[in-house]
C-alpha positions in Angstrom: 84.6 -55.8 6.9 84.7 -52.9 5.3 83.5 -49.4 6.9 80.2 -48.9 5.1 79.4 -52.5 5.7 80.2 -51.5 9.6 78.5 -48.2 9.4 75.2 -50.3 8.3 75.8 -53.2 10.9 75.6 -50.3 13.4 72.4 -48.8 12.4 70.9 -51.7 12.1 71.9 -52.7 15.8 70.7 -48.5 16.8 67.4 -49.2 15.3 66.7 -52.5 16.4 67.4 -51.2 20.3 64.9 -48.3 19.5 62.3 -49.8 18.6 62.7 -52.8 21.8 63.2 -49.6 24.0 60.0 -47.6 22.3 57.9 -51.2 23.2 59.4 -52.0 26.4 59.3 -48.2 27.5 55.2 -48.4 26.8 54.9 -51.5 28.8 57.0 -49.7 31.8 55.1 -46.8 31.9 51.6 -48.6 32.1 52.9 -51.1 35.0 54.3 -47.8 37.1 50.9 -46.3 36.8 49.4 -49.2 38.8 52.9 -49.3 41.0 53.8 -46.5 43.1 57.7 -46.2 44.3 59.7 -44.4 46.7 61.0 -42.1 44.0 57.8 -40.8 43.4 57.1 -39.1 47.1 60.6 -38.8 48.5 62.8 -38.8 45.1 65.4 -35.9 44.2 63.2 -33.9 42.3 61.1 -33.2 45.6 64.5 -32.7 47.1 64.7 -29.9 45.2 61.1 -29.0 45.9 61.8 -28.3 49.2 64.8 -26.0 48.2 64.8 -21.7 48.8 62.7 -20.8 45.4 63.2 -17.0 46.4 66.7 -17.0 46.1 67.9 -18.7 42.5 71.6 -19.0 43.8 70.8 -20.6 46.5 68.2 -23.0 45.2 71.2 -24.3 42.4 73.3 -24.4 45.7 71.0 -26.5 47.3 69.4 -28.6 45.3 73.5 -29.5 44.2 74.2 -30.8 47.3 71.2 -33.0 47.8 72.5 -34.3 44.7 75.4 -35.1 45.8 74.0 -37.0 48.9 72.0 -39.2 46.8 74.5 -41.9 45.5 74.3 -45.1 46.8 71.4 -44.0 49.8 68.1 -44.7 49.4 65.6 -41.8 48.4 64.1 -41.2 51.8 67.2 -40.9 53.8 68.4 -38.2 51.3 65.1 -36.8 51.6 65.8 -36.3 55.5 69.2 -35.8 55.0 68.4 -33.1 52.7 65.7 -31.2 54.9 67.5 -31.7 58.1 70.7 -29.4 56.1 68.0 -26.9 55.4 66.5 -26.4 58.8 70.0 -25.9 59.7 70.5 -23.3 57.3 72.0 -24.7 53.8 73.9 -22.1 52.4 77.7 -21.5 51.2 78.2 -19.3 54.7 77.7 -21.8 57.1 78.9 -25.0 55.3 82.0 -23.0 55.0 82.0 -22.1 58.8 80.9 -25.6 60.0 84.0 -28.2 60.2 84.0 -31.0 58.5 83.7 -33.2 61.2 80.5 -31.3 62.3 79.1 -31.6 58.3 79.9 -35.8 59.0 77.4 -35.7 62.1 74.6 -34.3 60.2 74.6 -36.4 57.4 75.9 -39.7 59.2 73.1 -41.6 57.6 73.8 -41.8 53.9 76.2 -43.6 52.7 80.2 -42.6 52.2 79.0 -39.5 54.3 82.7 -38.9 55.0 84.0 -38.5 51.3 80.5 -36.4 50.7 80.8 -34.3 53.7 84.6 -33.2 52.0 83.3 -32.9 48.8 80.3 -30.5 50.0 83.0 -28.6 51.4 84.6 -28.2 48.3 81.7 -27.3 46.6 81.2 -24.4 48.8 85.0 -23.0 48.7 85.0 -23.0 44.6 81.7 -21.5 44.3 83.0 -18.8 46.7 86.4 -18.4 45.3 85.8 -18.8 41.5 82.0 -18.4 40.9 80.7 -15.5 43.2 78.6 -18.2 45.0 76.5 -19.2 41.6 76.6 -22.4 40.1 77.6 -23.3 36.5 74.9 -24.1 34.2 76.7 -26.0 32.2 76.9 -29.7 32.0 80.9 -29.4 31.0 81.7 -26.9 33.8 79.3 -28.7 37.0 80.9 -32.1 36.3 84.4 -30.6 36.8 83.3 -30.0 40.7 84.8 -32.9 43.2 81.7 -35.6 43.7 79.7 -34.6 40.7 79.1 -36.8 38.1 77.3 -37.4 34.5 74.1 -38.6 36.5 74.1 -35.5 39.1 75.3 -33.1 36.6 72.3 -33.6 34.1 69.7 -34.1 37.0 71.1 -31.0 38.4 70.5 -29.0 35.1 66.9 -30.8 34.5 65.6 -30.2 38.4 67.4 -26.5 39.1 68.2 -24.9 35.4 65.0 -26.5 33.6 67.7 -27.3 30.9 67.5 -31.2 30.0 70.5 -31.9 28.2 70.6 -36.0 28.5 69.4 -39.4 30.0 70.6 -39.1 33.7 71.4 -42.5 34.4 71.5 -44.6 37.7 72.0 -47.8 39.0 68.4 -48.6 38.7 68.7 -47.5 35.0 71.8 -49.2 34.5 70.7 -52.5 35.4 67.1 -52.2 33.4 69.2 -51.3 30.1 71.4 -54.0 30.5 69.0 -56.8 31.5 66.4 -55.7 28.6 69.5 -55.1 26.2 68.7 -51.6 25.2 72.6 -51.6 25.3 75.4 -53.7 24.6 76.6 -54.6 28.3 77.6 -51.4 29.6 80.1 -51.5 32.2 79.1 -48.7 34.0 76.4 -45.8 34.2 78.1 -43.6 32.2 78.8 -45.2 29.4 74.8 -46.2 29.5 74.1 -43.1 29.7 75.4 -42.1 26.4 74.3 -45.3 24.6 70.9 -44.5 25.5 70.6 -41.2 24.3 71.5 -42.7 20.4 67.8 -45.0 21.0 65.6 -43.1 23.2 63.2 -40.4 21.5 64.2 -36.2 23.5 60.6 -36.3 24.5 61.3 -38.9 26.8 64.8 -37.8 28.1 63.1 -35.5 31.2 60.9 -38.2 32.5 62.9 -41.3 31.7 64.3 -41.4 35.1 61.6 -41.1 37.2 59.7 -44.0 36.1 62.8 -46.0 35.1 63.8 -45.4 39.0 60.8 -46.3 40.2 60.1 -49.6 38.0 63.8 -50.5 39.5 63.1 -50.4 42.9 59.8 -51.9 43.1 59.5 -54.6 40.2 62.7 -54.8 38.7 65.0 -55.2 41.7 68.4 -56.0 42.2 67.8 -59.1 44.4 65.1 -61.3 43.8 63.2 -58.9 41.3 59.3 -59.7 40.5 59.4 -60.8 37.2 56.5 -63.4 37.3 54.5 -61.4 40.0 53.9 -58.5 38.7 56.5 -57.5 35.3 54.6 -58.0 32.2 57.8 -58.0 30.0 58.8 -61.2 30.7 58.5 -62.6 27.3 60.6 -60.1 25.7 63.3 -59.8 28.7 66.6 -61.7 27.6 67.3 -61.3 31.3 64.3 -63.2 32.5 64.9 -65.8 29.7 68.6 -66.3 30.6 68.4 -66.6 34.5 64.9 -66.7 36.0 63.6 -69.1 33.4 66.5 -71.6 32.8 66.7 -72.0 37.2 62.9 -72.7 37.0 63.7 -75.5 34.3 66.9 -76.4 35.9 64.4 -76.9 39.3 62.5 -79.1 37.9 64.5 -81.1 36.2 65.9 -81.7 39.3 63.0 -82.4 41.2 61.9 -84.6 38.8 65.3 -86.6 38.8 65.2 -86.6 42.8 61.7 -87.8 42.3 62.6 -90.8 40.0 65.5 -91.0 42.3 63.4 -91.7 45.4 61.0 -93.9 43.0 64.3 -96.0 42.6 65.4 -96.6 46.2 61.8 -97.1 47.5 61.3 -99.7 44.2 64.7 -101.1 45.5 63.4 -101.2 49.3 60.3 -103.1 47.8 62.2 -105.5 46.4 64.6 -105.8 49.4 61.8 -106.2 51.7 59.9 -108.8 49.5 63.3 -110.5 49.2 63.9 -110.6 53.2 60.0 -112.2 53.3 60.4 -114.5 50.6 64.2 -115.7 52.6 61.7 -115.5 55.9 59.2 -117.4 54.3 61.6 -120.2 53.4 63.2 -120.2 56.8 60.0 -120.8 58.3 58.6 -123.5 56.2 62.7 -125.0 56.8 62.0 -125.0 59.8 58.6 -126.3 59.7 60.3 -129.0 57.8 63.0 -129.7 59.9 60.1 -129.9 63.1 58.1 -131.8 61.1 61.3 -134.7 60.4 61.6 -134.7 64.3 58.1 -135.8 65.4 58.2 -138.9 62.8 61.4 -140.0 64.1 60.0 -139.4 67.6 57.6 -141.9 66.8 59.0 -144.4 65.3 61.4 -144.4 68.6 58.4 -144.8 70.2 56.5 -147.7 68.4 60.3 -149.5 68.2 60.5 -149.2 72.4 57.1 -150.3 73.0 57.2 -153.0 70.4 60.4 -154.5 72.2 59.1 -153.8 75.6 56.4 -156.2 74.5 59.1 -159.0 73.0 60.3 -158.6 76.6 57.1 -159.1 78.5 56.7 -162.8 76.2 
């Protein structure tokens, strides 16, 4: 194929994912209006909310660590998480003056606290050492930070520079882009993240992950998501199609065969059952037979004794 023909083949496949995303996206945002989610109380842009707002250096200081609590933990532990640090005091000083083993105990309750408690550490030592305590506002410079990604880089710049540069993406994300095909099975969120930003319109890029976030975690779950109860793109979800409606058919295909099945054996135990009365039935009138044969010889023993009793008697 030659490279024009590949350049075409390519837009062709660009456009076509735009315009499912720009019809999905429409149906998303109208089932999250009727579907509150976690994200929307206790998600990381009210994280940030509860960040210092007089001091700008340490709001971006903040606000990057909460980040950096949030993978893999729910939204309302990072929420605690994330307030408890503050009441303490969440600033460079005392994360630098606090051990590491201390930083562990406090934020015990998200997940791979240990690696994050090390990495917050970090954080604090090269903001010190190489930034005068002020965060980069640049999405090359924050991601080159220990425990900072594409997804916490780009959030960071959205919720504490009011600079949106991207489509953060998460795992909720991931798995909805994938499972709707609005990209060509992404391995991982990165990698998502970029293919996205070639289909989905700018003016969607800072709310995209709010209501994305939210439509994962209460419709479109990992486990067992809700797709007949309450998703309304079901008949344009490959995902749905593929697995949730091929086991429904494969079900009752094989109900129905365990029905005709069970039809069989109880025809079978009909028949076996007639056939034991039907043998029974024989056996019985056999036998009636037989008892019948032994009371006509019986009496013809008896008229032959009596008759030559009575020769006898002469």
């Amino acid at each position: 194929m030659e490279e024009n023909e590949l350049e075409s083949e390519e837009e062709k496949d660009i456009l076509e994912r735009k315009e499912k995303f720009e019809k999905d996206f429409q149906k998303i945002k109208e089932m999250r209006k009727e579907t509150p989610a976690v994200v929307d109380t206790q998600g990381l842009s009210l994280c940030i909310q509860v960040c210092d707002k007089t001091d700008r250096k340490l709001m971006k200081f903040q606000g990057l660590v909460s980040l950096m609590l949030s993978p893999q933990t729910k939204d309302n532990i990072t929420y605690e998480t994330t307030q408890k640090l503050i009441e303490y005091g969440l600033n460079i000083d005392n994360i630098l003056k606090i051990s590491e083993e201390e930083l562990v105990e406090m934020i015990f309750k998200v997940s791979f606290h240990n690696v994050k408690a090390k990495n917050i550490k970090k954080l604090a030592e090269k903001l010190r050492e190489e930034y005068d305590d002020d965060a980069p506002e640049t999405l090359e410079e924050i991601v080159k930070f220990p425990g900072i990604g594409r997804k916490i880089g780009l959030l960071y710049l959205k919720e504490c520079c009011q600079q949106v540069e991207g489509v953060a993406v998460d795992t909720h994300i991931h798995k909805i882009a994938n499972r709707l095909k609005w990209v060509n099975n992404t391995k991982d969120p990165n990698k998502t993240s970029i293919e996205l930003e070639k289909i989905v319109d700018k003016k969607y890029w800072e709310s995209i992950n709010g209501i994305l976030v939210g439509f994962g975690q209460e419709i479109c779950k990992s486990v067992k998501p809700l797709c007949d109860i309450s998703c309304t793109l079901c008949d344009d979800c490959p995902y749905y199609k593929e697995n949730i409606q091929k086991k429904k058919k494969g079900n009752k295909e094989k109900s129905k065969s365990k029905e005709k099945s069970k039809s069989k054996e109880k025809s079978k135990s009909k028949e076996k059952s007639k056939s034991k009365e039907k043998s029974k039935s024989k056996e019985k009138s056999k036998d009636k037979e037989k008892k019948g044969k032994n009371k006509k010889t019986k009496k013809i023993r008896k008229k032959k004794i009596t008759y030559e009793s009575d020769e006898e008697s002469d």
